[in-house]
Structure formats: C-alpha cells, structure tokens
C-alpha positions in Angstrom: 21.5 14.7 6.5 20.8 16.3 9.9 22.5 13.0 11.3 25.8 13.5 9.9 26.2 17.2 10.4 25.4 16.2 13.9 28.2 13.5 14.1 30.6 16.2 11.8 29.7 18.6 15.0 30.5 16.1 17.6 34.3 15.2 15.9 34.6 19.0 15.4 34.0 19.3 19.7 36.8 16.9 20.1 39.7 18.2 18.0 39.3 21.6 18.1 40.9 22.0 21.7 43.9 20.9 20.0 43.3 22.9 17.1 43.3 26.2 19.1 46.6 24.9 20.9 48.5 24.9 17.4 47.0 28.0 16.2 48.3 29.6 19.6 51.5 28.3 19.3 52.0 29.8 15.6 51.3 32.9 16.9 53.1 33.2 19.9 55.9 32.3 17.6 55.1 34.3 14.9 55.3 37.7 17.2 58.4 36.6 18.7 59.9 36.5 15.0 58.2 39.4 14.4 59.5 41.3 17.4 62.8 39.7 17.4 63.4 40.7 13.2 62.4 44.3 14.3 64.9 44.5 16.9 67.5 43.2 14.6 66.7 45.3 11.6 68.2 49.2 12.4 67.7 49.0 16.1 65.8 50.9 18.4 66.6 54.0 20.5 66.9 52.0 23.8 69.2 49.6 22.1 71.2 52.4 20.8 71.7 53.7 24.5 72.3 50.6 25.7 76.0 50.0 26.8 77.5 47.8 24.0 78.1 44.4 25.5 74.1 44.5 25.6 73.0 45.4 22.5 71.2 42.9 20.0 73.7 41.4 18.1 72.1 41.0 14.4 72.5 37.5 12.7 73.0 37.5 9.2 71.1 34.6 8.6 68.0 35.5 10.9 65.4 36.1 7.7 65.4 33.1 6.8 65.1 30.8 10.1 62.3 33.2 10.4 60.7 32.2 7.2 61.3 28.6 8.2 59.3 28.7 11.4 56.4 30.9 9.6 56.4 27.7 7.0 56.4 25.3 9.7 53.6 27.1 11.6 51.5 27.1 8.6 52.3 23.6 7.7 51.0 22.6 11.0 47.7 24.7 10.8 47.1 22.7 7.5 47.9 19.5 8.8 45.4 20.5 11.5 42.8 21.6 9.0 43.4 18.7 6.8 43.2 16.2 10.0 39.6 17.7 10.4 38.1 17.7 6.8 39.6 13.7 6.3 37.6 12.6 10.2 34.6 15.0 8.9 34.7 12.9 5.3 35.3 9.4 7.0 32.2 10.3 9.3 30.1 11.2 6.7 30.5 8.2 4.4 29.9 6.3 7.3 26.8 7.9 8.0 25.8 7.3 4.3 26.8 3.8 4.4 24.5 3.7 7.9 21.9 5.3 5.8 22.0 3.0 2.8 21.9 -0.1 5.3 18.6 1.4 7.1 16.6 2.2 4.0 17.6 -1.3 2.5 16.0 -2.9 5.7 13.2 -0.7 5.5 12.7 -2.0 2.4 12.6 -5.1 3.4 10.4 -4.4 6.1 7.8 -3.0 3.9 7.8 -6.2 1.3 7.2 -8.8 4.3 4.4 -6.4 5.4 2.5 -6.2 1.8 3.5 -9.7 1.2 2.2 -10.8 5.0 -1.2 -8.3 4.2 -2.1 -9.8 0.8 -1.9 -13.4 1.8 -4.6 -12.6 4.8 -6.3 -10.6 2.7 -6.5 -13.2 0.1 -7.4 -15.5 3.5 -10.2 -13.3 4.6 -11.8 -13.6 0.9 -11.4 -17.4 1.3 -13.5 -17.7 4.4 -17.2 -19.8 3.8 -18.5 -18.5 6.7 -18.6 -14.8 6.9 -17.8 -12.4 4.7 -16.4 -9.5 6.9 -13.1 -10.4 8.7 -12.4 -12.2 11.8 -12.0 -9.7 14.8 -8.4 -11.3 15.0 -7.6 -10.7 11.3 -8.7 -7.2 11.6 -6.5 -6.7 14.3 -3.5 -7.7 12.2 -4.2 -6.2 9.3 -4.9 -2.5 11.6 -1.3 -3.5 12.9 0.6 -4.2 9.8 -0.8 -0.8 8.0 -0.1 0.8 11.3 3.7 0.0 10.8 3.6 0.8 7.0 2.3 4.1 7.8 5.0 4.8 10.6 7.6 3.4 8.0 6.4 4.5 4.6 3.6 6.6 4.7 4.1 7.6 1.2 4.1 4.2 -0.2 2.1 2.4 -2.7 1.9 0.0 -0.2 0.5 1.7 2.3 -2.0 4.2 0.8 -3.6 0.7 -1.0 -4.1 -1.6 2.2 -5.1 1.6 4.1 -7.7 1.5 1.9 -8.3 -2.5 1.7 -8.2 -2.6 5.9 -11.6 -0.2 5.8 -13.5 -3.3 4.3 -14.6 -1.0 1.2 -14.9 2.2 3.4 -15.1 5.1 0.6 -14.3 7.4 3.2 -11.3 6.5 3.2 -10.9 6.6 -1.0 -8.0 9.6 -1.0 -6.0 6.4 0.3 -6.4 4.2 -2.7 -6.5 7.6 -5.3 -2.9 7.9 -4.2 -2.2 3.9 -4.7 -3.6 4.4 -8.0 -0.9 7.4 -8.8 1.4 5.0 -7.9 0.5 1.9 -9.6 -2.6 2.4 -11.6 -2.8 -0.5 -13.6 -2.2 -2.8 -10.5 -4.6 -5.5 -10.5 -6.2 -4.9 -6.9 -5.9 -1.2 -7.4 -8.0 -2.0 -10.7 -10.5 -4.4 -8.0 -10.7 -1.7 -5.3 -11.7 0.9 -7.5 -14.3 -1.0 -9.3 -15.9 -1.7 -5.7 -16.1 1.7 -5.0 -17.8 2.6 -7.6 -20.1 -0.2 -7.4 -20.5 1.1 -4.1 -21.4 5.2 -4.5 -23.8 3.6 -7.3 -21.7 5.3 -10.2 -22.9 3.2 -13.5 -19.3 5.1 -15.5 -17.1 4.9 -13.0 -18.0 1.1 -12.4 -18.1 -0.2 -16.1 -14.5 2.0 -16.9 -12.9 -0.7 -14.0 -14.9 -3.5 -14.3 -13.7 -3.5 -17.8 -10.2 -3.0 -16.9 -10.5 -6.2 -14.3 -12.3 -7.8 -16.8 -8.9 -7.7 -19.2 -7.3 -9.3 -16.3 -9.5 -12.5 -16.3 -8.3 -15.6 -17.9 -8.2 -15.8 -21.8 -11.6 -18.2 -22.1 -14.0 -15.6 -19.9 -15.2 -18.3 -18.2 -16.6 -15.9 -15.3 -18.5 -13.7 -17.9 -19.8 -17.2 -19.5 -20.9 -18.5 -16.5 -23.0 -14.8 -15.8 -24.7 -15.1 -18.6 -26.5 -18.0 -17.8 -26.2 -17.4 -14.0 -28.5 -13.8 -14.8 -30.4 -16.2 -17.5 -31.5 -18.8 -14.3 -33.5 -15.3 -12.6 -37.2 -14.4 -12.9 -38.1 -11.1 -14.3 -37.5 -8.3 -11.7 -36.0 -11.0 -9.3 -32.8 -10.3 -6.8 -29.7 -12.0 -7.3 -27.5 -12.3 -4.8 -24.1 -13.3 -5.1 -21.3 -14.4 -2.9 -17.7 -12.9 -4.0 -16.1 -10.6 -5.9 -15.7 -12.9 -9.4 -19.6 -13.6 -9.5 -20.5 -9.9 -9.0 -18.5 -8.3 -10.7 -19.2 -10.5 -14.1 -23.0 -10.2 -13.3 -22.0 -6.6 -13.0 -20.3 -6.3 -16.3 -23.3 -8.2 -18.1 -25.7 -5.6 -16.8 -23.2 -2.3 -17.8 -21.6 -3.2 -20.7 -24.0 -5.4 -22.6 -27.4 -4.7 -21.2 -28.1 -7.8 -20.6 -30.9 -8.3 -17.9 -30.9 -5.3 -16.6 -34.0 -5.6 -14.9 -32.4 -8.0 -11.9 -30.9 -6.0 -8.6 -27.7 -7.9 -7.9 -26.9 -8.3 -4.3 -22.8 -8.6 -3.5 -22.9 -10.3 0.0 -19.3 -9.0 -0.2 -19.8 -5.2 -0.8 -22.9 -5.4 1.6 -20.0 -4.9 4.5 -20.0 -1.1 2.8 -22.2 1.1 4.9 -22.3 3.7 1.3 -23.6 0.3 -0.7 -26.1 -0.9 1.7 -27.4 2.7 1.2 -27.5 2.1 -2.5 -29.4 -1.0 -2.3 -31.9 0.8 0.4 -32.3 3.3 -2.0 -33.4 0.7 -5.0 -36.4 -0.8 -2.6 -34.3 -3.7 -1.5 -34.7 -4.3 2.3 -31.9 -5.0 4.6 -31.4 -6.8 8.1 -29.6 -4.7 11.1 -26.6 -6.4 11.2 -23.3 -5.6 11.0 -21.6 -9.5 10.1 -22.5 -10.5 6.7 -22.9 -14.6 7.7 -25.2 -17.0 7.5 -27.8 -16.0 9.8 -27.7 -12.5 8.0 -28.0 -14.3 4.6 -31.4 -15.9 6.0 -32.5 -12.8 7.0 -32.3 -11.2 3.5 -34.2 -13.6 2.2 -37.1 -13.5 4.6 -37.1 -9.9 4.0 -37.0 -9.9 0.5 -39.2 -12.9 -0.2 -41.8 -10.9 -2.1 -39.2 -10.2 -4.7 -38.2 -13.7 -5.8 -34.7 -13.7 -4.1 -32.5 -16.5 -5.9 -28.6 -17.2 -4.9 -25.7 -17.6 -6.7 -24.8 -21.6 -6.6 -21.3 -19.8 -6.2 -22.5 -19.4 -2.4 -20.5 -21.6 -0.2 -23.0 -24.1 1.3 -22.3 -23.2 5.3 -24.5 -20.2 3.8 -27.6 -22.3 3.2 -27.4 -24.2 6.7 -30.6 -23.8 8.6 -32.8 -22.7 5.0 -32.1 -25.8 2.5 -36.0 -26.6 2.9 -36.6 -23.6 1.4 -34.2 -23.5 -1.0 -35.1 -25.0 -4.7 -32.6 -25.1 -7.2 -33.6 -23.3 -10.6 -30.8 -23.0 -13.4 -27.7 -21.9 -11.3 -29.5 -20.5 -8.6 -31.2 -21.7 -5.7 -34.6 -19.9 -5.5 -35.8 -19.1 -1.9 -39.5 -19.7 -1.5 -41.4 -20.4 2.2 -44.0 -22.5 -0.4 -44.8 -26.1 0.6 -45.5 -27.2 -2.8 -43.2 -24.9 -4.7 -42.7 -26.8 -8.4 -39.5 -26.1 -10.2 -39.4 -29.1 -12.4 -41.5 -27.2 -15.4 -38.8 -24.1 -14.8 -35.6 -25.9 -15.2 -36.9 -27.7 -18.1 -37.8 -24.6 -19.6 -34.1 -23.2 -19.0 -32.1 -25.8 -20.2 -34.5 -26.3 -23.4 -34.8 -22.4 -23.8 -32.8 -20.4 -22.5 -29.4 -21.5 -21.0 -26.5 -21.7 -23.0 -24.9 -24.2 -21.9 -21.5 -22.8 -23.2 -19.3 -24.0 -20.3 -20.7 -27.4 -20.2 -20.3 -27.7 -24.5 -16.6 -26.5 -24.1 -16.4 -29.5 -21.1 -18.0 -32.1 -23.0 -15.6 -31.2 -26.4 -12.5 -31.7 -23.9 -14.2 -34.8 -22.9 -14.5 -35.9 -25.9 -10.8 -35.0 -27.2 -9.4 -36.5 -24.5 -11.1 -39.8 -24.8 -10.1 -39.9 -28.5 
C-alpha cells in the first residue's frame, strides 16, 4: 500500500505544474470578469468624470459571456481534477496487479522450497551410514529455511523446518508450536512433536502423539506387529537400540500404551543426535560415548559401554552399522545381541523364542498369502 501512494505521489509531482497553470488562468480571468462586470454595472465616479468618448460603453449581453467563461474555467479545473484521479486509479491497479504477480511468485517460491526441504529431509532419514546429516545437507537445508524466513516468516512452512533443520533441537520448539497452529494434524507436525516429547522424557505428551502417528500407519499395523516381537527377542532389563523413527516409535507405543515390556530402555540412534534426549538416557544409567556423529564407530562404542546391560539391536539397523563388530554380534529373535564372549550359545535362546514366545504374526499373515496365491 505504501508502494502505490508512492507512485500516486510521483504522478501527482508531474501534473500538478500544469494543474496550477489552469487554476491561474481561471482566475486571472475570473477577476477580469469580475472587474470588467463592475465597471459596466452603474459606473464609477472616475468613469463618470471621464470625457464621454472614454467612458465604458456597457454591453447588453456582457452577463452572460461572463457566465460562459466562469463555466469554461470550471470545466477545465474538472477536466484537470478528473485527469488526476483516472492516472492516480490507472497507477494503483497497476500496482495491485504488480502486487498480485509478486505474492503469486512468492508462492511459488515457498512450495519449491518445502517441496526441495522434504525430499532431503526424507534423504537424510535414508542414509545407512550416519544418522545426523551430511555437513553439505545441513548447509542446504540452513539455506533454504533461511530464504523461507526472509520470505514467509509467518508460514507453516517455515516455523516446521525451522524446527526439523535443528536435528530435534527443543530449544527451538516455539517454532514447531506455531507449525502446529497452522496445520496440527499434519503428519510430520504429528512426528516432530512425538520426538520432542520422547525427548524432554514426557511419558503424556509422548503417548497423546505417538498415538496420533500411530493412526497414520498403514491399515495392517505391521510396525506395531513387528514391536511386539522385536521387544519379545530382549532379556529382562536389557537395552534395545533401535535405528529410525518407525522402529522407535512402535517400540515406544508398546511400552506407553500397552505396558508391554516396560522393563527394556529403548535406545533411538535417531533421537540420540538430541543433546535434551542424551540427557534423558544419562539420567536412566545408560552410558554414552563423546561424540557428536551418530555412525558406526559411535554405535560400537555404545555397546562397549553398555555391555554389562545386555545391549541387543534392532535387525532394522542397516548393516554398514555392524561393520567392524559382526564377531560379536549373535543373532537372538530379531535382534542381534552384542556379547565380547567367545563361546556365547544362542542356539537354546532362539529355540526357546520361536517355541515360546514369538508370535510369529507377520510371518503367519506371509505364509496365508503364500498359500492363497499358490492356490
């Protein structure tokens, strides 16, 4: 708005040089009708002494030439006026028009961003290596919320990945609170929110949202299935450490909601890149390596540290994880448990969990397809 009173100001400048000249004009004619009709009207005192070859002469018909020019004169001032309010109207809807064709390219702007940021975010959750991102992903994502928040710093947009960029920062949770206000039954809203409660340890705050992403999951469940027997697979008091956001959160959901197994400490190799989680898991006895990148060497580390407690990992790990530790590694259930033991003997285990205590569920429901199929 500021913009086109500006413009309005600038057209204003340039015609109202000639706007003055008219107005001038119509006056300077005006008081000469004015003077001339008084003249003509009884006469002055001069006029009367004047000789009478030079006295005023009245003209019957003087009136009304004078009302003609005070018409004219007042017909151009409108024109004039007119001439200003149709530039001032002209410049003003093409303002709006220039306004209308920014904020549609803003628009656009901010969709290629949030579509560029979601793909490398869903990238960065792809990688088998790490779990934090790459230093050259970082720097891209910092870039793209950068622009969003010189652009639309009031957008869902922004406030979510301002948020997502701080690698589960909850320093930084006023960010996603306003994403939420926004869009609160957004699926990565719902994720986010879940992770931060997981995070400040908050046992309410993390069931409400891991329910709500649990509604999300595919009709069959297989994710909370799989958990069951996944937690089913761990020794009593043992630490379970998981790889993504899927496995830990249905572990998660298993512990909150049903109760089941509550007596396993689940380790989220992806949350572990929260400085306010690794506090949580200090806080529970569970011991953790100075490191900033979550990544195979890390992973090792944890184990070593931990070996006391019976650490087992999720099968859901990606194997670069286990490089360097597969001879310590012994698979029980749908875990690997990580033992420095020579003679470590899981046969007796694993036939006790598939006799006992798995359910098997998710390989039933394979071998029914199977079996459809093949009829």
């Amino acid at each position: 708005m500021d913009g086109c009173k500006s413009v309005i100001f600038d057209e204003m400048k340039r015609i109202l040089p000639i706007l003055i000249f008219l107005v001038s004009a119509c006056s300077h004619s005006r008081e000469a009708c004015d003077a001339y009709s008084a003249d003509s009207g009884s006469g002055s005192v001069s006029d009367r002494n004047k000789p009478e070859r030079y006295r005023s002469v009245p003209s019957p018909d003087f009136s009304d030439s004078v009302a003609v020019t005070q018409a004219q004169n007042l017909a151009m001032e409108e024109v004039a006026v007119q001439t200003i309010m149709v530039v001032s109207e002209k410049k003003s809807a093409e303002f709006k028009q220039e306004s209308v064709s920014i904020s549609t390219s803003n628009q656009q702007l901010i969709s290629a961003t949030y579509v560029e940021l979601a793909n490398l975010n869903s990238s960065i959750s792809a990688q088998r290596t790490q779990r934090n991102p790459a230093e050259q992903d970082q720097v891209r994502m910092n870039k793209d919320v950068q622009l969003l928040g010189q652009i639309a710093p009031e957008s869902f947009e922004y406030n979510l990945y301002k948020y997502v960029s701080g690698n589960y920062d909850v320093s930084r949770i006023s960010f996603l609170e306003k994403a939420a206000e926004l869009q609160p039954s957004n699926k990565e809203v719902v994720l986010q929110l879940a992770s931060y409660f997981v995070c400040m340890d908050d046992d309410i705050g993390s069931l409400n949202y891991l329910d709500k992403w649990s509604r999300g999951l595919s009709k069959d469940q297989k994710d909370l299935t799989y958990s069951i027997d996944l937690l089913n697979s761990i020794d009593e008091n043992g630490i379970l450490v998981v790889h993504g956001i899927n496995d830990t959160y249905s572990a998660l959901l298993q512990q909150l909601k049903y109760k089941f197994r509550t007596d396993i400490r689940i380790v989220s190799l992806e949350l572990l890149q929260s400085q306010q989680y690794r506090k949580s898991l200090i806080s529970k006895g569970i011991k953790l390596p100075d490191s900033e990148l979550i990544d195979r060497r890390y992973l090792e580390a944890l184990c070593q540290l931990n070996k006391e407690k019976n650490p087992f990992l999720s099968m859901t790990i990606p194997k670069e994880y286990l490089t360097g530790m597969s001879s310590r590694l012994f698979a029980v259930g749908l875990t690997f448990e990580y033992s420095e033991q020579v003679d470590f003997d899981n046969f007796y285990r694993n036939e006790l969990l598939w006799n006992s205590k798995l359910s098997k569920d998710l390989l039933k429901e394979l071998q029914q397809k199977e079996n459809r199929t093949s009829t």
